[in-house]
Biopython code that builds the backbone (N, CA, C, O; Angstrom):
import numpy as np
from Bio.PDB.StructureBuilder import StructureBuilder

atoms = [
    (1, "UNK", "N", (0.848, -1.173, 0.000)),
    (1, "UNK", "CA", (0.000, 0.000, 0.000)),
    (1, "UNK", "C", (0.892, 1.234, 0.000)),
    (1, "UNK", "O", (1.914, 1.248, 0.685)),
    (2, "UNK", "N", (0.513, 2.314, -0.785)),
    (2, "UNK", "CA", (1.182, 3.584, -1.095)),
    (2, "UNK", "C", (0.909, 4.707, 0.046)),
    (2, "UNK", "O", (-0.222, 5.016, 0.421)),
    (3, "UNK", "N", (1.717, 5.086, 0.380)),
    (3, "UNK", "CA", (1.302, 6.628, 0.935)),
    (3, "UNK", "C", (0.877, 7.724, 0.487)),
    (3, "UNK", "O", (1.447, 8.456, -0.322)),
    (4, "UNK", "N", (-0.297, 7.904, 1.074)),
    (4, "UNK", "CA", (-0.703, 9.413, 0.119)),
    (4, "UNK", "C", (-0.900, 10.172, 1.786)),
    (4, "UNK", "O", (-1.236, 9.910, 2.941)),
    (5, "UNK", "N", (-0.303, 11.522, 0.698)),
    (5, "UNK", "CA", (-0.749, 12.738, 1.569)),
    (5, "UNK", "C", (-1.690, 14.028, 1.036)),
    (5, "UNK", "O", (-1.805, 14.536, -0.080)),
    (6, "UNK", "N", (-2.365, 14.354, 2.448)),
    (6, "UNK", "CA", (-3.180, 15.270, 2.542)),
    (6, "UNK", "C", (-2.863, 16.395, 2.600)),
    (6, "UNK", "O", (-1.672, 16.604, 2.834)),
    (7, "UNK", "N", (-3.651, 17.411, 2.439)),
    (7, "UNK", "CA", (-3.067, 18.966, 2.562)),
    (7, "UNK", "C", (-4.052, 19.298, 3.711)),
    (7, "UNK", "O", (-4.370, 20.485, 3.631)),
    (8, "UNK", "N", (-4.370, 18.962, 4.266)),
    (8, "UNK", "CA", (-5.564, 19.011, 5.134)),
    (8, "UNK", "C", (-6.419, 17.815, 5.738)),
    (8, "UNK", "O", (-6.883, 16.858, 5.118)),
    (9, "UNK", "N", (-6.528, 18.129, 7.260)),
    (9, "UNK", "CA", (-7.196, 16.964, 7.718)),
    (9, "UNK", "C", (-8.611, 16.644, 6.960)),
    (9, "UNK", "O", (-9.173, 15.557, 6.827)),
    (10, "UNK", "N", (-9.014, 17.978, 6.496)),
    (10, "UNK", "CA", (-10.437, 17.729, 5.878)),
    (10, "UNK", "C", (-10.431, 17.047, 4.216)),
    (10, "UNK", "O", (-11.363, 16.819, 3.445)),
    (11, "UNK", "N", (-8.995, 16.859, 4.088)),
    (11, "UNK", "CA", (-9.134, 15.837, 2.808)),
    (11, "UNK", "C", (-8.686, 14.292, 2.996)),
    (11, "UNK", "O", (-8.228, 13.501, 2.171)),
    (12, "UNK", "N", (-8.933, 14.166, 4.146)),
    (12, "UNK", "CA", (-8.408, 12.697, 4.617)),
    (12, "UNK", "C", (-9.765, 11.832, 4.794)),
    (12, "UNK", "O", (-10.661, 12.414, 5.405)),
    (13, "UNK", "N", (-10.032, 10.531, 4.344)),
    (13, "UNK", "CA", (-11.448, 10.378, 4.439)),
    (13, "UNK", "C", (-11.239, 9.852, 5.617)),
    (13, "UNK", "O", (-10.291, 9.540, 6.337)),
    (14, "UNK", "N", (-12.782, 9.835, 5.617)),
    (14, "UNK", "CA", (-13.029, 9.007, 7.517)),
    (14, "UNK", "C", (-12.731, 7.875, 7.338)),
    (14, "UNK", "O", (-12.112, 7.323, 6.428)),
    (15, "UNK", "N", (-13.578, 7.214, 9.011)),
    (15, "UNK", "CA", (-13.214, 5.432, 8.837)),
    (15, "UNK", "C", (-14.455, 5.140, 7.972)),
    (15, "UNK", "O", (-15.184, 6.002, 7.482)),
    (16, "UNK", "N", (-14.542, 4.320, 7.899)),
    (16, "UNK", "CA", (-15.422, 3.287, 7.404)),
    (16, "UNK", "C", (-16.576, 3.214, 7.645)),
    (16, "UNK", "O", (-16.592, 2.410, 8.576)),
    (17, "UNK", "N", (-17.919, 3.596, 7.387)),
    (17, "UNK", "CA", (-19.286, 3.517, 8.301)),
    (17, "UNK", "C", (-19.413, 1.704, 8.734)),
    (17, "UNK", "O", (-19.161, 0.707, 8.057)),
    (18, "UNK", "N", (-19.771, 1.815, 9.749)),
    (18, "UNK", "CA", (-20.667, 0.765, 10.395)),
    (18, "UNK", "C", (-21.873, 0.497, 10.344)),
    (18, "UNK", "O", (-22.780, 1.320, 10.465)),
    (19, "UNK", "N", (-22.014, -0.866, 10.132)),
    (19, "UNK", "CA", (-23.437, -1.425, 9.700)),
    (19, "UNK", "C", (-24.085, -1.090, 11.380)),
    (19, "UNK", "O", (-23.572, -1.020, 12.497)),
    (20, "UNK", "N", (-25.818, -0.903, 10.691)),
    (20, "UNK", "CA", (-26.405, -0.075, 11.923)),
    (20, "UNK", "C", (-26.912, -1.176, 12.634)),
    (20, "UNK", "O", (-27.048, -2.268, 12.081)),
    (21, "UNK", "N", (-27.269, -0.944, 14.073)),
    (21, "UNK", "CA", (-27.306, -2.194, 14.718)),
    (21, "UNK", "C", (-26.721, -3.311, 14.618)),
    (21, "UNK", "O", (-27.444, -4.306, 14.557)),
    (22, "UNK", "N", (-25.349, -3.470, 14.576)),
    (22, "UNK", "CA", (-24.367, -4.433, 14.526)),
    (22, "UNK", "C", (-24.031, -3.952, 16.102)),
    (22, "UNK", "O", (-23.780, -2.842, 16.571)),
    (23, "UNK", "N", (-24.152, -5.453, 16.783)),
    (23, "UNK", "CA", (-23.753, -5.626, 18.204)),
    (23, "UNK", "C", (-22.133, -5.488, 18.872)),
    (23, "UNK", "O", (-21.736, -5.762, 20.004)),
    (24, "UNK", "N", (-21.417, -4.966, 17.711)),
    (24, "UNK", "CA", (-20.187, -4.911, 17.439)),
    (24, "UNK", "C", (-20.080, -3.759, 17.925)),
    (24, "UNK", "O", (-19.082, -3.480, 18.590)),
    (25, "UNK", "N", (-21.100, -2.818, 17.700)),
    (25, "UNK", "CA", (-20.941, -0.992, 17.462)),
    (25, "UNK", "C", (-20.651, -0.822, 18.819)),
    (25, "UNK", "O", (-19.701, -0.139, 19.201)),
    (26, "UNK", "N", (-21.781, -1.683, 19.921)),
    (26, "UNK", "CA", (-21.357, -1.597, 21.144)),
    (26, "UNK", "C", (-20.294, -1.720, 21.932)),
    (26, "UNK", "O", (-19.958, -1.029, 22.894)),
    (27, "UNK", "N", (-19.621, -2.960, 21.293)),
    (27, "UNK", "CA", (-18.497, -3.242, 21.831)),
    (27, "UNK", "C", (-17.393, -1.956, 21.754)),
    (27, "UNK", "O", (-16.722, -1.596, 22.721)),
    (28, "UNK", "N", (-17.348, -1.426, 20.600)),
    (28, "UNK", "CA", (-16.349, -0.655, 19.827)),
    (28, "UNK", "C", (-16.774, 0.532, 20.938)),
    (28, "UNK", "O", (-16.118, 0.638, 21.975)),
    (29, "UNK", "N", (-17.870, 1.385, 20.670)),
    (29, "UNK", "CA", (-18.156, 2.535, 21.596)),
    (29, "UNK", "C", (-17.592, 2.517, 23.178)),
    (29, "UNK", "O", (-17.187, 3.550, 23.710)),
    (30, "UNK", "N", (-17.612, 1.329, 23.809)),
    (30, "UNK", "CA", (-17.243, 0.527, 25.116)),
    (30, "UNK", "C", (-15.764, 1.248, 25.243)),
    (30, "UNK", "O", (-15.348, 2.221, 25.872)),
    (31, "UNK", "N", (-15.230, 0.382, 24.419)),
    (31, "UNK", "CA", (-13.527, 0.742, 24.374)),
    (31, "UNK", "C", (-13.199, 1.886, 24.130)),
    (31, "UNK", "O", (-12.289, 2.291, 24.852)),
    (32, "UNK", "N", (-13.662, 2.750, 23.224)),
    (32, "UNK", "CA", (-13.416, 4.053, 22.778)),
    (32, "UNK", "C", (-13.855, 4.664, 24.208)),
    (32, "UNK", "O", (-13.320, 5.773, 24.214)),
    (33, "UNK", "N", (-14.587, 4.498, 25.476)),
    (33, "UNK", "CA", (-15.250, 5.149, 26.401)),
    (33, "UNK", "C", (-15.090, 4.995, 27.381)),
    (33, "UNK", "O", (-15.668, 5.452, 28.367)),
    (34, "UNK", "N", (-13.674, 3.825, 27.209)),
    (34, "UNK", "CA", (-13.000, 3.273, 28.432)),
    (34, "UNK", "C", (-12.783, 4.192, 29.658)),
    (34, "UNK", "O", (-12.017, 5.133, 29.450)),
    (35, "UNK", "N", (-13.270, 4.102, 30.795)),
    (35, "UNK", "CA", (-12.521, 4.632, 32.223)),
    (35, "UNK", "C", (-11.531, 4.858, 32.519)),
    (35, "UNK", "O", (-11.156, 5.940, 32.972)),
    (36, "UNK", "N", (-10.463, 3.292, 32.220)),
    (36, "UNK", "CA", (-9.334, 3.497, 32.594)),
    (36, "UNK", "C", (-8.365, 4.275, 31.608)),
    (36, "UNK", "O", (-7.155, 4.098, 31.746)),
    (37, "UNK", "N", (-8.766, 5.007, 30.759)),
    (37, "UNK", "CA", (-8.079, 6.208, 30.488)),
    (37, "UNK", "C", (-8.240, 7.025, 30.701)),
    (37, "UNK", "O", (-7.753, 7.995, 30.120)),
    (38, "UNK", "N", (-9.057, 7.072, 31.707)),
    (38, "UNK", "CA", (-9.733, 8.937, 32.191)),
    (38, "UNK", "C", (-8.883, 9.011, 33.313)),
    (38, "UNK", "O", (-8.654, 7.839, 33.614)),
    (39, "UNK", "N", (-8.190, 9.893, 34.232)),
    (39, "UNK", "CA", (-7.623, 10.178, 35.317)),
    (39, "UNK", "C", (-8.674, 10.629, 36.053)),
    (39, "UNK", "O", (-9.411, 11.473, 35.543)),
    (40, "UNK", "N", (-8.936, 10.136, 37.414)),
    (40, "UNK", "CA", (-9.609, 11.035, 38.358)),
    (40, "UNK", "C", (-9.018, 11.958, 38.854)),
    (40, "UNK", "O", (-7.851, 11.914, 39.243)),
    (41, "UNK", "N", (-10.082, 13.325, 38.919)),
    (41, "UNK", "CA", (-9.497, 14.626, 39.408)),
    (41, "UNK", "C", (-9.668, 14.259, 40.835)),
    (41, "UNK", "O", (-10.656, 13.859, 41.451)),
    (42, "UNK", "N", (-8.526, 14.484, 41.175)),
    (42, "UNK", "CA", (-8.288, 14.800, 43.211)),
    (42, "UNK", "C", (-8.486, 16.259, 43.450)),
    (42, "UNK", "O", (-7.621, 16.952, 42.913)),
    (43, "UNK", "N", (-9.443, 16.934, 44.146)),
    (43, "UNK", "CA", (-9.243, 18.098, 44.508)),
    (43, "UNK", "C", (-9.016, 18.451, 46.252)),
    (43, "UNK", "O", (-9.081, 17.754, 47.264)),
    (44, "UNK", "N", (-8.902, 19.009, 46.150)),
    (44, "UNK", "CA", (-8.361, 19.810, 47.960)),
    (44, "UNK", "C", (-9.825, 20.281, 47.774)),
    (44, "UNK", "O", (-10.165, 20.958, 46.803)),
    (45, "UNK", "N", (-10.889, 19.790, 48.997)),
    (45, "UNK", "CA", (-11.701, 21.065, 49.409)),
    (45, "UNK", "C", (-11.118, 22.265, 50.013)),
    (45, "UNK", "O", (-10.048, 22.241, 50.621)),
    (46, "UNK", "N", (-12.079, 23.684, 49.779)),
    (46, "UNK", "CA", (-11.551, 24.238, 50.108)),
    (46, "UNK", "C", (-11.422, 25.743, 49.262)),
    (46, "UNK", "O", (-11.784, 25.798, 48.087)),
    (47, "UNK", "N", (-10.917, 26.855, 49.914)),
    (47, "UNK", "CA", (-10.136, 27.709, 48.668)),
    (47, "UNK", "C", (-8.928, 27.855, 49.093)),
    (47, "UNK", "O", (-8.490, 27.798, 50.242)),
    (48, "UNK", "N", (-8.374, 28.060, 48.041)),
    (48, "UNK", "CA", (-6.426, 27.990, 47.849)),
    (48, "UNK", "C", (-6.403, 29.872, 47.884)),
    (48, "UNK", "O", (-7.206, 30.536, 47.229)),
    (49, "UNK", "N", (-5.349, 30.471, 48.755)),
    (49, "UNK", "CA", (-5.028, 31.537, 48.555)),
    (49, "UNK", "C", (-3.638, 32.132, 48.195)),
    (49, "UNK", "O", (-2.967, 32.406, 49.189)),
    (50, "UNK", "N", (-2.917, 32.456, 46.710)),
    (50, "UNK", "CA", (-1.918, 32.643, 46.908)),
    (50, "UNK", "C", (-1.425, 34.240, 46.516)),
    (50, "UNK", "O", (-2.293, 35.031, 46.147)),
    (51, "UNK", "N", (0.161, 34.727, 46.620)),
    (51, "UNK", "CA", (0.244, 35.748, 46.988)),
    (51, "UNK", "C", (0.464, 36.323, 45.523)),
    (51, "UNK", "O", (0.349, 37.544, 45.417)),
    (52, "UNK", "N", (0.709, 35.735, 44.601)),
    (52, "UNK", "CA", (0.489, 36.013, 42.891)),
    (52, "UNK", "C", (0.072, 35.017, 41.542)),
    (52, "UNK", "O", (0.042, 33.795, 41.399)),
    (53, "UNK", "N", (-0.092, 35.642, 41.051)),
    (53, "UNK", "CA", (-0.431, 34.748, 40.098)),
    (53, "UNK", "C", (0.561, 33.759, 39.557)),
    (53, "UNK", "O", (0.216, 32.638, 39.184)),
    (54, "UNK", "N", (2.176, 34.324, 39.511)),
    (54, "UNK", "CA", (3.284, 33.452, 39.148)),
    (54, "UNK", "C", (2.915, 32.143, 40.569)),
    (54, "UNK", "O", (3.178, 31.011, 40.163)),
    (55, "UNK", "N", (2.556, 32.156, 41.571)),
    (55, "UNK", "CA", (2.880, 31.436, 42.742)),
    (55, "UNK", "C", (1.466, 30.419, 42.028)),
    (55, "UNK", "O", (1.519, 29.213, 41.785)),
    (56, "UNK", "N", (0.531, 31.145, 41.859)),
    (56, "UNK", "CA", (-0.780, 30.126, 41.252)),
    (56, "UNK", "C", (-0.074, 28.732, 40.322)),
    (56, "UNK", "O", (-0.064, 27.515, 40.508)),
    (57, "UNK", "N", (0.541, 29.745, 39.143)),
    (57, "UNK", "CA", (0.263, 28.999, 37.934)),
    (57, "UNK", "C", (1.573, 27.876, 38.690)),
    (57, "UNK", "O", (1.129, 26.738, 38.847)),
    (58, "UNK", "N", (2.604, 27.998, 39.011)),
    (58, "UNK", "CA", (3.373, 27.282, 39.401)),
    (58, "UNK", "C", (2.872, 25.838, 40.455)),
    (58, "UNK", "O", (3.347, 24.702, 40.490)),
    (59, "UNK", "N", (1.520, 26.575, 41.387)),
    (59, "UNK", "CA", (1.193, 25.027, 42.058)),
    (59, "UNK", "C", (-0.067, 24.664, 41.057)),
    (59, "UNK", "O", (-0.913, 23.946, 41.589)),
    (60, "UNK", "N", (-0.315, 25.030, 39.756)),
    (60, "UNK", "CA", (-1.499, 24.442, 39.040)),
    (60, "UNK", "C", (-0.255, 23.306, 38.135)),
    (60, "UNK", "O", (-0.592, 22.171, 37.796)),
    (61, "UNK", "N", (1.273, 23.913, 37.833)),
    (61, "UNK", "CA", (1.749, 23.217, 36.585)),
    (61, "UNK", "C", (2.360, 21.975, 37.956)),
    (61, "UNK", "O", (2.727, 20.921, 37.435)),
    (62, "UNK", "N", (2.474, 21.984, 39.260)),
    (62, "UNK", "CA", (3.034, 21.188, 39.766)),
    (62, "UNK", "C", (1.787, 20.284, 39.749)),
    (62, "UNK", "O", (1.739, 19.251, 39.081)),
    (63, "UNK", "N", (0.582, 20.823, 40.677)),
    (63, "UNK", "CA", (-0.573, 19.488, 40.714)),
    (63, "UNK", "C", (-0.816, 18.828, 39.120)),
    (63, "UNK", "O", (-1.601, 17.880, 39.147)),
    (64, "UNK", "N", (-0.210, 19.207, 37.562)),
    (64, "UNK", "CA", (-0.557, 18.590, 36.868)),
    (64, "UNK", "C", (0.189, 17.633, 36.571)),
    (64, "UNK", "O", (-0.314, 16.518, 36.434)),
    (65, "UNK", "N", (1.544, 17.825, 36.400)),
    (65, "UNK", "CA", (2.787, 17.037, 36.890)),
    (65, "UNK", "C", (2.195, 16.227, 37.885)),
    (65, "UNK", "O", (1.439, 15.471, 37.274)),
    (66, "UNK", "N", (2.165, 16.100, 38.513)),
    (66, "UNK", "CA", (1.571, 14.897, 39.478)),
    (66, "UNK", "C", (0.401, 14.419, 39.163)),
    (66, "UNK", "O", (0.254, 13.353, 39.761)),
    (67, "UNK", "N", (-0.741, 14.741, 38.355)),
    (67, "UNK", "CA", (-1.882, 13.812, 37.894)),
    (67, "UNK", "C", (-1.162, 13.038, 37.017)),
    (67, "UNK", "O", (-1.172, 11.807, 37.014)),
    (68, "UNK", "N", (-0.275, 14.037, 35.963)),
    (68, "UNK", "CA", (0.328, 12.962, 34.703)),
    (68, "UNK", "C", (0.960, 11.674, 35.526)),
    (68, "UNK", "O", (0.428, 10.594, 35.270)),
    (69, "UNK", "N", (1.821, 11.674, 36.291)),
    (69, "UNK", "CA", (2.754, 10.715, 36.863)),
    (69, "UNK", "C", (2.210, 9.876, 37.408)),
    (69, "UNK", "O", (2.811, 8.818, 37.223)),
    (70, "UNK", "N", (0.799, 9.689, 38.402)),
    (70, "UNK", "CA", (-0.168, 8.781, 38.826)),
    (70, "UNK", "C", (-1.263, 8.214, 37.600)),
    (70, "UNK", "O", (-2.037, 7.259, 37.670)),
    (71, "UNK", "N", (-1.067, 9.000, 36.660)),
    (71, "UNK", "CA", (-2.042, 8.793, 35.685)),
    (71, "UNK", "C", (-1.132, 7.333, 34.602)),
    (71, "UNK", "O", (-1.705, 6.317, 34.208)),
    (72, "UNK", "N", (0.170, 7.644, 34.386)),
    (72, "UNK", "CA", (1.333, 7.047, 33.824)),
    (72, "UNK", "C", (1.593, 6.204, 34.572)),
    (72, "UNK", "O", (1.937, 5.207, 33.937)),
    (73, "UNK", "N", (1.623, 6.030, 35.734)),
    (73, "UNK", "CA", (1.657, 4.549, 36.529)),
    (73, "UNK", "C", (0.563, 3.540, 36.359)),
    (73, "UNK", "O", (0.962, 2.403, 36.108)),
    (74, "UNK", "N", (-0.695, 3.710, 36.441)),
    (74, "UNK", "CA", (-1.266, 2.988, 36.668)),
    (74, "UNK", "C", (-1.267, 1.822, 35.401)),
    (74, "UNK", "O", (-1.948, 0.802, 35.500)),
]
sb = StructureBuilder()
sb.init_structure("model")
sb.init_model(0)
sb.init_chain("A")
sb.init_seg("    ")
for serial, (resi, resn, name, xyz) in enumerate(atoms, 1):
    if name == "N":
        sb.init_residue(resn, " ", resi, " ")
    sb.init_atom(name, np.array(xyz, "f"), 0.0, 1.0, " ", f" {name:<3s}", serial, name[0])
structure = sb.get_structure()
């Protein structure tokens, strides 16, 4: 099979339609809707008070760093 390229995602065709009511569709939607790729959000109740906005964004990029890394373990 050849490679072809697009100039655009909108000239790339889709997948394939699926026959309707094929018990398959379910299965497929299932996996595509899987859980265990979703991360649960942990939050702190509460409100957070900090003394700038540099101090914010710094404990928002640390708590994400740490969802990725529990998220990457499992």
């Amino acid at each position: 099979m050849g490679v072809r390229k697009f100039r655009s995602v909108g000239e790339m065709p889709g997948p394939p339609p699926l026959r309707p009511l094929d018990p398959e569709n379910l299965r497929i939607a299932c996996e595509l809707s899987s859980l265990e790729l979703l991360a649960p959000v942990r939050r702190i109740p509460g409100v957070r008070k900090f003394r700038s906005v540099e101090e914010m964004s710094r404990e928002r990029e640390r708590r994400e760093t740490e969802t990725t890394r529990r998220s990457r373990s499992l």
